[in-house]
C-alpha positions in Angstrom: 84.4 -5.1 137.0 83.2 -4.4 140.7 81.0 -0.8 139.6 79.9 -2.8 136.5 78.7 -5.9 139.1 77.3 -3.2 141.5 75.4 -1.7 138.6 74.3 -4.9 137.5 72.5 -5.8 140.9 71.2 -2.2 141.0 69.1 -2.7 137.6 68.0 -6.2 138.6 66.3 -5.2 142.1 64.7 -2.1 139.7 63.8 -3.9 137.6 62.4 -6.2 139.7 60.5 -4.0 141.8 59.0 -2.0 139.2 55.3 -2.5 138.1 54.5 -5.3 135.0 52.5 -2.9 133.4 55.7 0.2 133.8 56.3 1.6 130.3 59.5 1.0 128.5 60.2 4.9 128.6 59.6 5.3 132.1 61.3 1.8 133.2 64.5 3.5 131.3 64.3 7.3 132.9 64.2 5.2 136.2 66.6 3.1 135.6 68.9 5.9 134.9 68.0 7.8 137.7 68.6 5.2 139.8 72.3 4.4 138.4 73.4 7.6 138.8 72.2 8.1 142.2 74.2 4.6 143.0 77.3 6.0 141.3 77.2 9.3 143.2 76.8 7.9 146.9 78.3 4.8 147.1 78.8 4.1 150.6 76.3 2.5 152.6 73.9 4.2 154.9 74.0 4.5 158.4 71.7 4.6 161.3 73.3 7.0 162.9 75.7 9.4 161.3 77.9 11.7 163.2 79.6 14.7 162.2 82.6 16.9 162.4 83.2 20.1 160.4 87.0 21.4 161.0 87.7 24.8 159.9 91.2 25.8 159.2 91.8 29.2 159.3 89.4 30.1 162.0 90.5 33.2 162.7 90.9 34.3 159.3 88.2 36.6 157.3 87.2 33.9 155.5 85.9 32.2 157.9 84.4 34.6 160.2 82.5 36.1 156.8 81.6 33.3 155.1 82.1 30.0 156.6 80.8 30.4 160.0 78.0 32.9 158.6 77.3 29.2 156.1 77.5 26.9 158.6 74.7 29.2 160.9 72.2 29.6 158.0 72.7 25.5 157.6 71.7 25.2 161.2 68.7 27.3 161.4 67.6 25.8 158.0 67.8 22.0 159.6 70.1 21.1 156.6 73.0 20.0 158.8 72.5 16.7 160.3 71.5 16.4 163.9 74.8 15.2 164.9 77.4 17.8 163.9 79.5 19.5 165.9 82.0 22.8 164.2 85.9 22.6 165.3 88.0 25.7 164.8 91.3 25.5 164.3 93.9 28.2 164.0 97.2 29.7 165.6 95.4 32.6 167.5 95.0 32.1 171.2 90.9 32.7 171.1 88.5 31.2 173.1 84.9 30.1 171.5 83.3 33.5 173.0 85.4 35.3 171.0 85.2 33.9 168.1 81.5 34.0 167.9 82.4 37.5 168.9 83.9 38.0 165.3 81.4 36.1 163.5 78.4 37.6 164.8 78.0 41.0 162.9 78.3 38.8 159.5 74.6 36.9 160.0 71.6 37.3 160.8 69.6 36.1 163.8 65.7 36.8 164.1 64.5 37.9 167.5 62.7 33.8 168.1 66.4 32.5 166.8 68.4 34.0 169.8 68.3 30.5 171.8 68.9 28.9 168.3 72.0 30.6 167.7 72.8 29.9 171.4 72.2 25.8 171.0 74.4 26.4 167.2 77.3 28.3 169.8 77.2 25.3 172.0 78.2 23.0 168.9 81.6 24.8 168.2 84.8 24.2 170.3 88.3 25.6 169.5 92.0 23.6 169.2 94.9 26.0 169.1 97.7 25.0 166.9 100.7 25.1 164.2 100.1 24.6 160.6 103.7 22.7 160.2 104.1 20.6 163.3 102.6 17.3 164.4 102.1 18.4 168.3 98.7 20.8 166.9 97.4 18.2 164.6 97.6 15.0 167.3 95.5 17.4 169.7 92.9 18.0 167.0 93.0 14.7 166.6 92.4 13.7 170.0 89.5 16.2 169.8 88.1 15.0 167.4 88.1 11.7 168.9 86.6 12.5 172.3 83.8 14.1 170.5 83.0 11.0 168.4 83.9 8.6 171.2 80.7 10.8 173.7 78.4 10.9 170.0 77.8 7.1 170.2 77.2 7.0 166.4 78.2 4.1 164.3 79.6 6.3 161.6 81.9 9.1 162.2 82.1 11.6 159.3 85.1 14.4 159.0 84.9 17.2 156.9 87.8 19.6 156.6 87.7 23.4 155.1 91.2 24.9 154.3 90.4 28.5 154.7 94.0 29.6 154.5 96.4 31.4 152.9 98.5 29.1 150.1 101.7 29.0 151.7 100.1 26.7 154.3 98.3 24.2 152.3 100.9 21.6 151.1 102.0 21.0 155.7 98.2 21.7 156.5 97.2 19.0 153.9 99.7 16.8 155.1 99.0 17.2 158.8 95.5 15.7 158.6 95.7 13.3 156.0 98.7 11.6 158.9 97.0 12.7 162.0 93.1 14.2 161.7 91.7 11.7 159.0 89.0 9.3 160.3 90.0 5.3 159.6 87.8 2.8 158.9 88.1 -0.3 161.4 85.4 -3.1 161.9 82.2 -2.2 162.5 82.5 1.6 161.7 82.0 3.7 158.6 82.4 7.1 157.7 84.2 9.3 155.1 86.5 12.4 155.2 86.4 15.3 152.6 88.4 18.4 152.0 88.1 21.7 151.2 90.3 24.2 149.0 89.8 27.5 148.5 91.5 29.5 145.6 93.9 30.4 144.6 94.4 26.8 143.0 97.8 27.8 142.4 99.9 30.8 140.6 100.5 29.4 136.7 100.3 26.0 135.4 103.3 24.7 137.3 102.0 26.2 140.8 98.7 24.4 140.3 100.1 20.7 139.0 103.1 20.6 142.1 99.6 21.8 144.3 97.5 19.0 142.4 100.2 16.2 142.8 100.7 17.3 146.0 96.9 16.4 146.9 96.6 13.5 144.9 99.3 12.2 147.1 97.2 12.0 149.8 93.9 12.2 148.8 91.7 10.1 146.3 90.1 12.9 143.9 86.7 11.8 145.6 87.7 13.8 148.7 89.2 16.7 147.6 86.7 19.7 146.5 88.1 22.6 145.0 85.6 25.1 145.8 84.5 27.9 143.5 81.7 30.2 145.1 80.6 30.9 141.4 79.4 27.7 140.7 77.2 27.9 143.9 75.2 31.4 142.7 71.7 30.3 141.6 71.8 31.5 138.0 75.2 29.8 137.1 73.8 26.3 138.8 70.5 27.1 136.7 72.7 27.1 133.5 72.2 23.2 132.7 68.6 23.2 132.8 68.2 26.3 131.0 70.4 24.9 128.2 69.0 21.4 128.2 65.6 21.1 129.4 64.2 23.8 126.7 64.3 23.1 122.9 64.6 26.7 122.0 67.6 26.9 123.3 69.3 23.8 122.0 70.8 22.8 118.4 71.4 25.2 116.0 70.1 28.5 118.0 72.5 27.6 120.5 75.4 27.6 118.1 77.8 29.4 115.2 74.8 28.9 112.7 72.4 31.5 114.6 75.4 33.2 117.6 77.1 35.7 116.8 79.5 36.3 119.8 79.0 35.5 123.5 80.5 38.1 126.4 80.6 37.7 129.7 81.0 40.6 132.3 81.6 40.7 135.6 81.8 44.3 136.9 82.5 45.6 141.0 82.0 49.3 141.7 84.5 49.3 144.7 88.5 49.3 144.6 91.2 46.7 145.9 92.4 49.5 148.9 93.0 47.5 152.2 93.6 44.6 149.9 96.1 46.0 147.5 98.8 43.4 149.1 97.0 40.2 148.4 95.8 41.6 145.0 98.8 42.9 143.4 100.2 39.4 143.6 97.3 38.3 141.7 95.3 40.9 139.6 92.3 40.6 138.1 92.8 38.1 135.8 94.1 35.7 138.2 91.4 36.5 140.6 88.3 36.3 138.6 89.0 35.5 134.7 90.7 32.3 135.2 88.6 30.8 137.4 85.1 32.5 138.0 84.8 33.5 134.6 86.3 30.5 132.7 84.1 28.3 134.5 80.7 30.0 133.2 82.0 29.8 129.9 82.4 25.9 129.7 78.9 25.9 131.5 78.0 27.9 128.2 79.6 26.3 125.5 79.4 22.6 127.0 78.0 19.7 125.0 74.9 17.8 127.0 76.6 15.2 129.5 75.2 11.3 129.0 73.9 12.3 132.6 73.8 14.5 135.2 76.4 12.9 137.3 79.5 14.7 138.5 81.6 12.8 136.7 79.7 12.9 132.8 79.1 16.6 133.9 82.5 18.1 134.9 83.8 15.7 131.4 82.0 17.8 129.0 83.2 20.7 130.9 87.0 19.4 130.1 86.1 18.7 126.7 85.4 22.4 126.2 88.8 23.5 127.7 90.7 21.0 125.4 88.8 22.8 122.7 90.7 26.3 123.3 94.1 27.3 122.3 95.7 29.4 124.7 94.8 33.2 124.8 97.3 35.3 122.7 98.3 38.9 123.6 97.1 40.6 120.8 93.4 39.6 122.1 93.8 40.9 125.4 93.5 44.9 126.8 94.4 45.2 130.7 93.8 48.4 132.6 94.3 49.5 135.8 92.3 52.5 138.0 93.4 55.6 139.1 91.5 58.4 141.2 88.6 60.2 140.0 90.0 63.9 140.5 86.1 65.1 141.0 85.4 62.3 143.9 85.4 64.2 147.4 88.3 63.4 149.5 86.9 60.7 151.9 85.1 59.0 149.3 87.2 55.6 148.2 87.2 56.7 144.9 89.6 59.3 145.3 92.3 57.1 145.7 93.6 55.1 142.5 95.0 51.4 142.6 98.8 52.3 143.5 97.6 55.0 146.6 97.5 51.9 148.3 100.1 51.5 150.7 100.9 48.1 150.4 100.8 48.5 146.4 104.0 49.5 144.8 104.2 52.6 143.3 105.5 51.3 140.0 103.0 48.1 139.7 101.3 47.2 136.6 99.0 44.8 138.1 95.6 44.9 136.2 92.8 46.0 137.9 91.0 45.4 134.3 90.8 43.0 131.4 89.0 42.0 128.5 90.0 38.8 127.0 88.7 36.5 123.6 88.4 33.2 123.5 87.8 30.7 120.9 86.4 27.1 121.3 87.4 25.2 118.2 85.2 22.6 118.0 81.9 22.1 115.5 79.3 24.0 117.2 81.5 27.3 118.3 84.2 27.5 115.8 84.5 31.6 114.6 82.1 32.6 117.4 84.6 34.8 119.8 83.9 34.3 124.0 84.7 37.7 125.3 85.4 37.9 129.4 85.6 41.4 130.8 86.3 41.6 134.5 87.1 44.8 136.5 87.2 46.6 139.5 86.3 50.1 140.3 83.9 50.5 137.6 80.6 51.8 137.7 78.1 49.4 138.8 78.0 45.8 140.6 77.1 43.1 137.9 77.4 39.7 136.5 76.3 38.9 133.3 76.5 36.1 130.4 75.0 37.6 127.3 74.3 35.6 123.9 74.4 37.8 120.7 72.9 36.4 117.5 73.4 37.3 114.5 71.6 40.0 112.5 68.4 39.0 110.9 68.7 38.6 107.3 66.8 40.5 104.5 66.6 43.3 106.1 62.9 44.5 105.7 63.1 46.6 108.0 66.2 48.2 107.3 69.8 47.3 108.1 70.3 49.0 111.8 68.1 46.6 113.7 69.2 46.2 117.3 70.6 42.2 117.9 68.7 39.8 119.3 70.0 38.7 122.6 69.6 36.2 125.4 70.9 37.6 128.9 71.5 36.0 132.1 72.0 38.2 134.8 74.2 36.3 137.7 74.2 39.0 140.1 72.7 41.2 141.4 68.7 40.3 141.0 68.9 36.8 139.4 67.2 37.1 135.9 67.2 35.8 132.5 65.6 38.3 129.7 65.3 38.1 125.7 65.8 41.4 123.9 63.9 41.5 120.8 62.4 43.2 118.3 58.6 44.7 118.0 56.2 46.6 116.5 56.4 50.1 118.3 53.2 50.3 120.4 50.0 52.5 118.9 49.4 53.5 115.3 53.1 54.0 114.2 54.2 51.0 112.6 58.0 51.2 113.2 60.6 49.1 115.6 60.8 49.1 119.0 63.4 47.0 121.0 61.9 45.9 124.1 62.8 42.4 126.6 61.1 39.5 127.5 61.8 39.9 131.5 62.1 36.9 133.6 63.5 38.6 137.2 63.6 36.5 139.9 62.4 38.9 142.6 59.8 39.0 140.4 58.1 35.9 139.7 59.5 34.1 142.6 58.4 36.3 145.7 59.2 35.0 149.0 61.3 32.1 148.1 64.7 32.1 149.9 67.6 32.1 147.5 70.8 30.5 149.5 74.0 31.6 149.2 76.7 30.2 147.3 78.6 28.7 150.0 75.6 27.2 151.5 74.8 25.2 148.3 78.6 24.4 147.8 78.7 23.2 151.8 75.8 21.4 151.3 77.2 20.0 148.5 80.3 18.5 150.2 78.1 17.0 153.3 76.0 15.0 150.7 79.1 13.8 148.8 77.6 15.7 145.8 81.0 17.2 142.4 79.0 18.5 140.5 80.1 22.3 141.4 83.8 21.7 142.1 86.4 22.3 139.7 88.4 18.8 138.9 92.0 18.4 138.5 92.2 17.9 134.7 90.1 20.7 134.8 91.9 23.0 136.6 94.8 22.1 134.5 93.4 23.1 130.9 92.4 26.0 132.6 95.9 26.9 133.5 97.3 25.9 130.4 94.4 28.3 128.4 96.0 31.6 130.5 99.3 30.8 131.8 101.2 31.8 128.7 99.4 35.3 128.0 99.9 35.9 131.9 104.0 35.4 131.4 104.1 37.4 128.0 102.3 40.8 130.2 104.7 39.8 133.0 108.1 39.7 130.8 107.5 42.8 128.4 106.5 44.6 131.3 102.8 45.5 129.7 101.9 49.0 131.4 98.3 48.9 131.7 95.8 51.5 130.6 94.8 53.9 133.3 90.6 54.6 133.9 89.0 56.7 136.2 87.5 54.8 139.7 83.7 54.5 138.6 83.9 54.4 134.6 82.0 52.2 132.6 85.4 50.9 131.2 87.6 53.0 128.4 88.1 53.0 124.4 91.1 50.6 124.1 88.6 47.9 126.0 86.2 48.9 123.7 87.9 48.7 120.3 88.5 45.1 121.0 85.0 43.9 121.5 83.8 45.8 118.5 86.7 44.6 116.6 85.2 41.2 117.4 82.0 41.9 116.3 79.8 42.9 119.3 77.1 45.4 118.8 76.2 47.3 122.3 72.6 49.0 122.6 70.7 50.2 125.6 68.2 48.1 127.3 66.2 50.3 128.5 62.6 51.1 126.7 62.6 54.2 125.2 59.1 56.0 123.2 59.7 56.9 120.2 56.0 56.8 118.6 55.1 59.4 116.2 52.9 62.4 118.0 49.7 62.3 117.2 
């Protein structure tokens, strides 16, 4: 009754404010707009806004790569607000100097930054501590405080990043929802948000004790389960490519003209100096279940009443409660071994279980190619193929739309597929392969694309990075890109039971050389499913003359 009251007021002072002459149509769109924007940031605003980022973990490689590397370009880009100062907090004994001394070779700073950077340097202090024991979370606290207390602003904002490994997030969660979170008391404001990195747990029952865990403590408002993926330009593009162009909508968007949709995500390097983490993940863990599974609800989604966090990241559920869980039979694992012709200092001499801290007798996959099928009206008999690998032959991401053949067949039965591509990385792009008339006087058929590359036709605009959208994001109380709990759950419940059934009859996975495009057991599956491969690449084949 209080949003409905809240809405209420918020369409009568519109409405009220709007011009007598203002069109139906456009007194609507506003409307909406304005609703949605009330739902999203519901606080009140302040004068004067303060704020604290806490990093947890500092020491770590995640935050000396990413974060900190994030929180810089932020800085330099004015995105931050004026009143934000950057607390690290970890169990090394490092002072500030030194941990801008890891940090450093993972930005960049332009010759007229350097006093920049040094004014961004001045904003970060450090609070050795435990992550299981009170004593480290009541001196951040008291930090946090003093810093707050000397700011002089009448709302005091606290955002926390969990950059840490697993086993520490159930205490570190609980240490600063009881010690570090900012309370409201009379005359202040300000909110508190939290950060968590994957792995959102191990299985289904890993990531609903983690989830029930959080809830505990947090409301769902607060917590945001970050997925760089949905921060990358061409997967946050996805929605307005789908519905702000009628060529892509209804029925060429569905079973009646698709044919199969596959999505690749390929990385020409190994796991080696990682093998430990990974082996207690593998690739489908890593990558399929979350990266990948998310672009294919952003694919097969229905339109959301709005583009609100909450009516987006529904339709996205709806989608996952549309899939049965994967079954073995549609699902090929591999794992890389040494390329015997690779020199021996190059990485790919060394396969998957050279790694020291691999087991010699793991079957971890390194490699897998997985179908999916969305039973609902618009997808049902159109198969979702995710391949994911490591060690293959070239760096991309990719979701690629196959359509059916043309029918009729005038010009013979061997026509190349039509295809819509949407290249994620690297060199943003979306392209049409079609059919044409092969240029000159021959009159035969000549595949060719219809290119949109970013680099391209956007020259000289900055693309972010994914963790500086997603920060961003969080400081402007903005959902859209972070994976709910519901969410997360289907998600699990989609893999978990194919990831058991490898794990109990002790699947062996099929061995490929480091740097091949993948192997013919990968292969058989994706043709058995229908998927026709052909070259992109133009090629002339007009008749000599």
């Amino acid at each position: 009754r209080t949003q409905k009251t809240e809405e209420d007021r918020a369409r009568m002072a519109l409405s009220s404010s709007l011009h007598p002459k203002q069109s139906p149509a456009v007194t609507s769109e506003l409307l909406s707009g304005a609703l949605t924007l009330s739902r999203e940031f519901q606080s009140e605003p302040c004068s004067h806004e303060s704020l604290i980022i806490v990093v947890l973990g500092a020491s770590g490689d995640l935050a000396k790569k990413k974060i900190f590397p994030t929180l810089w370009s932020l800085f330099r880009h004015e995105l931050m607000p004026d009143s934000t100062k950057i607390v690290g907090y970890a169990r090394s004994s490092v002072t500030v100097e030194k941990l801008v001394t890891q940090f450093r070779p993972h930005l960049t700073i332009l010759d007229k930054e350097k006093s920049l950077f040094q004014e961004f340097c001045s904003q970060i202090t450090y609070v050795k501590g435990s992550y299981d024991d009170s004593e480290g979370f009541d001196a951040l606290r008291m930090h946090m405080e003093q810093l707050e207390a000397d700011d002089k602003a009448s709302c005091h904002n606290r955002m926390f990043y969990l950059a840490l490994p697993p086993q520490v997030f159930k205490s570190t969660s609980s240490g600063i929802k009881r010690h570090c979170f900012g309370r409201k008391t009379r005359g202040t404001k300000g909110w508190n948000r939290v950060i968590v990195e994957k792995p959102f747990g191990h299985d289904s029952d890993s990531s609903a004790d983690l989830s029930q865990h959080l809830s505990e403590l947090f409301k769902e408002s607060q917590i945001y389960r970050i997925d760089h993926y949905l921060g990358k330009e061409m997967v946050q593009n996805m929605l307005t490519l789908r519905f702000a162009n009628r060529i892509f909508s209804g029925d060429l968007w569905s079973r009646k003209a698709v044919s199969c949709v596959q999505i690749t995500f390929k990385e020409p390097f190994g796991t080696f100096g990682r093998g430990g983490y990974f082996d207690k993940s593998g690739i489908i863990r890593d990558v399929m279940q979350n990266h990948l599974l998310q672009l294919l609800t952003l694919v097969a989604m229905e339109q959301p009443c709005s583009l609100s966090s909450r009516d987006v990241r529904d339709e996205k559920v709806r989608v996952l409660r549309c899939m049965e869980p994967v079954k073995l039979e549609d699902v090929v694992v591999g794992q890389y071994v040494a390329d015997p012709q690779a020199s021996p200092d190059a990485e790919a001499s060394k396969g998957y279980r050279d790694d020291d801290q691999v087991p010699d007798d793991s079957i971890t996959p390194t490699f897998a190619v997985a179908v999916f099928h969305v039973n609902n009206e618009r997808w049902d008999g159109v198969p979702f193929i995710i391949k994911c690998g490591k060690a293959l032959n070239e760096r991309k991401a990719e979701v690629r739309i196959q359509y059916h053949q043309v029918p009729g067949g005038i010009f013979g039965k061997d026509l190349k597929r039509n295809e819509l591509v949407i290249r994620v990385q690297p060199g943003e792009a979306i392209y049409a392969k079609m059919c044409l008339k092969t240029p000159g006087l021959a009159f035969g058929v000549q595949g060719s694309e219809l290119d949109l590359t970013y680099n391209d036709k956007y020259r000289g605009v900055r693309m972010p990075d994914a963790y500086e959208r997603l920060l961003l994001d969080v400081i402007r109380g903005q959902q859209h890109h972070f994976v709910r709990s519901d969410e997360l759950a289907e998600a699990w419940r989609v893999m978990t039971p194919v990831l058991k059934e490898l794990e109990e009859k002790h699947v062996v996975p099929v061995p490929y050389i480091f740097g091949s495009r993948a192997f013919p057991e990968a292969d058989a599956l994706i043709k058995r499913y229908g998927y026709h491969y052909s070259p992109s690449q133009w090629q002339d084949t007009r008749a000599k003359i």
